[in-house]
C-alpha positions, -999 to +999 in steps of 0.1 A: -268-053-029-269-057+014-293-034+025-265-017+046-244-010+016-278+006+002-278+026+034-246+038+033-249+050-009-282+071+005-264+087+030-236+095+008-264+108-017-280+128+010-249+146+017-239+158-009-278+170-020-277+188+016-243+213+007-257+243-006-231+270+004-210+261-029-221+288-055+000+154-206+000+117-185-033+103-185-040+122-216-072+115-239-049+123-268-069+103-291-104+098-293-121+083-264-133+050-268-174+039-276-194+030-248-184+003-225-206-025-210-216-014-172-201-049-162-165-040-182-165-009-161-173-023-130-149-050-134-121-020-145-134-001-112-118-030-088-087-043-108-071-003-110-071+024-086-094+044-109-103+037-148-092+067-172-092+064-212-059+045-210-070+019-195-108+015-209-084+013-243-061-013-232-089-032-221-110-033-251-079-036-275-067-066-253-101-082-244-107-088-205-084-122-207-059-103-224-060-073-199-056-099-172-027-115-182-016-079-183-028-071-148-008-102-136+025-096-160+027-066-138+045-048-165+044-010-179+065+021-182+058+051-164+051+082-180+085+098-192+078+129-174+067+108-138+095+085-141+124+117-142+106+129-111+114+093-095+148+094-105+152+123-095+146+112-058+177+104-032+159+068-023+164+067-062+199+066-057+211+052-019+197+019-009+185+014+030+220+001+045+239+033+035+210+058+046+208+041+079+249+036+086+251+071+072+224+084+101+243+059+124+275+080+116+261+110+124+239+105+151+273+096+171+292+126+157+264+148+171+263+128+204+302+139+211+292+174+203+291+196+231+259+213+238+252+248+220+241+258+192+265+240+164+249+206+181+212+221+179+216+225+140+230+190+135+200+174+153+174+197+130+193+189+095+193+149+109+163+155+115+150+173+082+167+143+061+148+120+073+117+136+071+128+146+036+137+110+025+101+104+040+085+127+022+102+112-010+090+077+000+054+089-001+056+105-033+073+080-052+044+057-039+017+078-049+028+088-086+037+053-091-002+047-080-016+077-100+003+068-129+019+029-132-001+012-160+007-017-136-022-007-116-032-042-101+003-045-087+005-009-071-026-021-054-011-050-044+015-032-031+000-006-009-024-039+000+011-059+015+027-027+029-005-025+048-006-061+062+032-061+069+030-027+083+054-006+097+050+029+111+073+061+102+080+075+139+096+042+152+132+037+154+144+045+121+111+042+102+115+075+084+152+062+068+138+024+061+106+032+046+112+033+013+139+007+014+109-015+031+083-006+002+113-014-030+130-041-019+111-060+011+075-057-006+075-041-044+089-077-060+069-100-045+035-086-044+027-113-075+055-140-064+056-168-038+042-156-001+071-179+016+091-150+001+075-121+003+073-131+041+107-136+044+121-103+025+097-086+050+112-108+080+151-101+072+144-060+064+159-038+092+126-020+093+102-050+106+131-060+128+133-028+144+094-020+148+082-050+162+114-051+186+133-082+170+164-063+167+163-066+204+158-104+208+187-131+219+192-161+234+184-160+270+162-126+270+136-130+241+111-104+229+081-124+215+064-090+196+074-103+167+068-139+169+032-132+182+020-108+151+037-129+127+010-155+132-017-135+143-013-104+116+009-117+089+001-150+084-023-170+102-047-152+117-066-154+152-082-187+159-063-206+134-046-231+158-018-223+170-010-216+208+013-197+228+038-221+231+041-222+193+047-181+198+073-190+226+089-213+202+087-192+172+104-166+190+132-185+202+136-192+165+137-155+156+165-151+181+196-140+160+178-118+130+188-081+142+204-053+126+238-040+123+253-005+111+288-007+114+312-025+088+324-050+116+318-086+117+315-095+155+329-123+171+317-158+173+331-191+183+350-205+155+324-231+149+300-205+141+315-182+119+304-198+089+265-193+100+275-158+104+251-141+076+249-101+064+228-087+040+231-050+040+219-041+076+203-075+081+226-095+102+218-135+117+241-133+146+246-171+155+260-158+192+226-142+197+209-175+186+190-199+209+203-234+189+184-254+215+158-276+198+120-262+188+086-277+187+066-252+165+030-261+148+037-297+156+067-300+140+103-305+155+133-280+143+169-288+154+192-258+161+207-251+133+207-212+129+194-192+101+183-220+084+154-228+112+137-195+101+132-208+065+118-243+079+092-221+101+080-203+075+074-231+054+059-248+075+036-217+083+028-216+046+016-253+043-006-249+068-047-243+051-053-215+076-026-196+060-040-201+027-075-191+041-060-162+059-041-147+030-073-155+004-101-141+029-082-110+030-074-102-004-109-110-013-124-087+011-099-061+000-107-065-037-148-077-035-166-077-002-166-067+037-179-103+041-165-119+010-183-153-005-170-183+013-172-202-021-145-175-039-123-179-006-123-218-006-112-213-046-084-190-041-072-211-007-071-245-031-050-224-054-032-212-024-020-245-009-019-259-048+004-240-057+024-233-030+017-203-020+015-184-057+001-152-055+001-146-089-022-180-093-043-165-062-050-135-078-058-152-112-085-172-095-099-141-080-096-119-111-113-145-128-141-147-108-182-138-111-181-132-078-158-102-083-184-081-106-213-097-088-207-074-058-199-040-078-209-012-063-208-024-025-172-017-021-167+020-002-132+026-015-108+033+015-091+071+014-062+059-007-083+042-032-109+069-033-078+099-035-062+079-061-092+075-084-108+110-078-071+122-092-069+095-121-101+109-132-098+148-130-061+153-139-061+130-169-033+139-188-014+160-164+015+153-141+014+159-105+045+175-096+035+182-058+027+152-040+023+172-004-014+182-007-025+148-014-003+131+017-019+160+039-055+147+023-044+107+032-033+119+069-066+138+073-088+112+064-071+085+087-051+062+062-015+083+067+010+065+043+033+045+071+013+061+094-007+030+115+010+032+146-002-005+152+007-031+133-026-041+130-025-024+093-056-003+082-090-020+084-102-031+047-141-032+054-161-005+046-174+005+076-141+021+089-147+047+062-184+058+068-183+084+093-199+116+095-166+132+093-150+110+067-175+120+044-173+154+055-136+157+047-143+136+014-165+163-003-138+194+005-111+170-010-134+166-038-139+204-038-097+211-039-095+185-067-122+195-089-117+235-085-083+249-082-057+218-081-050+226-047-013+233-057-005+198-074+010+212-103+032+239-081+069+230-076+074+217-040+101+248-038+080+276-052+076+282-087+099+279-118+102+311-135+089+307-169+070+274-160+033+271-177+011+284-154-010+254-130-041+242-150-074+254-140-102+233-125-107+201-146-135+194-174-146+162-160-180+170-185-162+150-213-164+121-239-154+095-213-176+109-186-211+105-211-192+073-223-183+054-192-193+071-160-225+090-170-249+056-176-238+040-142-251+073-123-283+072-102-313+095-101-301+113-068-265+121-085-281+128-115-306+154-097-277+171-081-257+172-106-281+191-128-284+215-099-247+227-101-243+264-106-210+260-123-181+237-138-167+235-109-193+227-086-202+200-111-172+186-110-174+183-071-209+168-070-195+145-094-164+132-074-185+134-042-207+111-052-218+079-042-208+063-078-174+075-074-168+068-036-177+033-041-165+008-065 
């Protein structure tokens, strides 16, 4: 281990010895598994958000090749209980085109209102339904996290929403999001990159953050073009110029977004490369067909059909490989991850054309994956994730609010980066005074009074069970699994806790726990 990670688990250890002023889903319904091997745990600590009984069984019943293949099937039921709650939701049942023509709709009908009142109340409820449908994209997120026994996928998936970010308060960011997450990113988190590049390329949401909505022959907006190669794809320093930008852009020209029912007109020899998807539209009028020099290679103007050639040709291209493999490795195993893994997962890259579910073997696969346990600080949503898994074991989450309010106060806001840089995956964004500050009272809400996770969003049901009490983390999988990987310093303040729940706090305070 660096000696900066060393550093960092001290300070942790320090802080948490220096607070003196404190004085069924996951359920364990059989009997906890024996004793795992340190390394089965550590490897279980980076391919899910959090290891609970569930999962410690799978993985023994199934072996570690066998729990891979699992990880990559991708596979698994949610919890009855979980699962109604996603149904449940109105993003459940109305896909992105409708909420967005439907806000189109209204947005106009309040526009010819005259001011007063009447108009006042039709901008808030606008206004409320989008925060709600928001609200509902967050929470389906997180109990999918929490819960999915596809965990290597859900991390996958806030992993791609990250690097093809888009942020909630821009253009219609609050009606998209959850559109974006289920049908731009959700499938092909484990499928080809060429795809999952181009379902994120063609959603209304991208288009309309990075301004490509806006784009058409004669008055292009290179936003896009430019972090598609630097943020998306390629990286800075890979090669590529801004002329390639210039020209990428000029291919982009077209892709926009439409929310009425009518086609527009276009010369008659372009109507058949007139293309809708939903509110995708390729606009062939808006289209620069002159011809393109991109990365050294020449497209003619065709129309929507030069956008797949770019991106292929983007995706052949060994910096894209290295790009795409450097980050998921330092995402899954280090700040600075070993160039030998990196090289590995970039052969499989290119080999395969671009197969992140071959990518993501080679990784899972590797030594150097369990080689650097315990160096990892997990980000906020990792760490909130895991700190739940563990301490509401066998309960469902009703209320997903407290834990949103928790993401947004420690910096990583679900659709919240307002660039589109994503949030940083090294450690060292995390390790501030106040991020650890604000770590140990989430800890404290989670492992003393369930901070009103199990209270209905609206108020309590009459005749509900009343919400659980502060969790008993001092259990058989604790002494099994978590208790031999603790050092002296946890150990030491643990035994100095004055009650169950202070215990429990130390515990999910601690350095073990906040680094994986």
């Amino acid at each position: 281990m660096g000696k900066h990670h060393q550093m960092r688990r001290r300070d942790l250890t320090a802080f948490v010895l220096t607070v003196t002023e404190l004085s069924g889903v996951f359920a364990p319904a059989q009997a906890a598994p024996a004793a795992l091997r340190g390394v089965d745990f550590d490897f279980l600590s980076r391919v899910t958000y959090g290891p609970t009984t569930s999962t410690v069984a799978d993985y023994r019943r199934e072996g570690q090749r066998g729990f891979i293949r699992e990880l990559l099937d991708g596979s698994g039921q949610l919890p009855p209980a979980v699962q109604q709650q996603i149904d449940a939701l109105e993003i459940s049942h109305r896909d992105g085109a409708t909420l967005l023509t439907d806000a189109a709709t209204e947005q106009k009908r309040i526009g010819n209102m005259p001011d007063g009142e009447e108009r006042e109340a039709a901008r808030k409820a606008l206004n409320d339904h989008a925060n709600s449908l928001l609200n509902e994209t967050q929470k389906r997120e997180l109990l999918r996290a929490m819960y999915s026994p596809a965990q290597l996928r859900e991390q996958l998936v806030w992993f791609w929403l990250n690097q093809f970010s888009i942020h909630q308060g821009k253009a219609n960011g609050r009606w998209l999001a959850g559109d974006y997450a289920e049908q731009a990113v959700r499938p092909h988190v484990l499928g080809r990159f060429a795809d999952l590049v181009m379902a994120t390329m063609t959603h209304p949401a991208m288009l309309q953050y990075l301004d490509n909505a806006q784009s058409y022959v004669g008055h292009v907006n290179e936003n896009y073009a430019r972090e598609l190669l630097e943020l998306h794809t390629l990286g800075v320093g890979s090669g590529y110029t801004q002329q390639d930008v210039q020209e990428l852009a000029r291919i982009l020209t077209g892709l926009g977004v439409t929310v009425t029912g009518d086609r527009p007109k276009v010369k008659k020899e372009w109507e058949a490369l007139y293309l809708r998807r939903g509110d995708f539209e390729f606009n062939p009028a808006r289209h620069d067909f002159g011809a393109k020099q991109f990365l050294g290679k020449r497209i003619e103007g065709t129309g929507f059909d030069e956008v797949q050639q770019a991106i292929d040709i983007i995706v052949s291209r060994p910096e894209c490989a290295q790009f795409v493999s450097r980050r998921l490795a330092t995402y899954f195993v280090a700040d600075e991850p070993p160039p030998a893994l990196v090289e590995r997962m970039s052969r499989t890259f290119q080999k395969t054309h671009g197969d992140l579910r071959a990518v993501m073997e080679t990784l899972l696969t590797s030594l150097e994956l369990v080689k650097s346990a315990g160096t990892k600080l997990r980000d906020p949503m990792q760490y909130v994730i895991a700190s739940l898994r563990l301490a509401y074991e066998g309960r469902t989450i009703v209320n997903t609010r407290p834990i949103v309010g928790w993401l947004n106060s420690l910096g990583e806001a679900q659709f919240g980066r307002v660039t589109p840089d994503g949030y940083p995956l090294v450690s060292s964004a995390w390790t501030s005074s106040g991020q650890m500050s604000r770590r140990f009272e989430i800890a404290r809400a989670i492992a003393s009074n369930a901070a009103g996770l199990f209270q209905p969003e609206n108020g309590a049901v009459p005749g509900a069970p009343p919400p659980p009490g502060f969790p008993q983390l001092a259990s058989r999988f604790y002494y099994d699994a978590i208790e031999p990987r603790l050092g002296a310093d946890t150990r030491a303040a643990l035994a100095r806790a004055s009650s169950q729940a202070e215990w429990n706090t130390y515990l999910l305070a601690s350095p073990e726990l906040n680094y994986r």
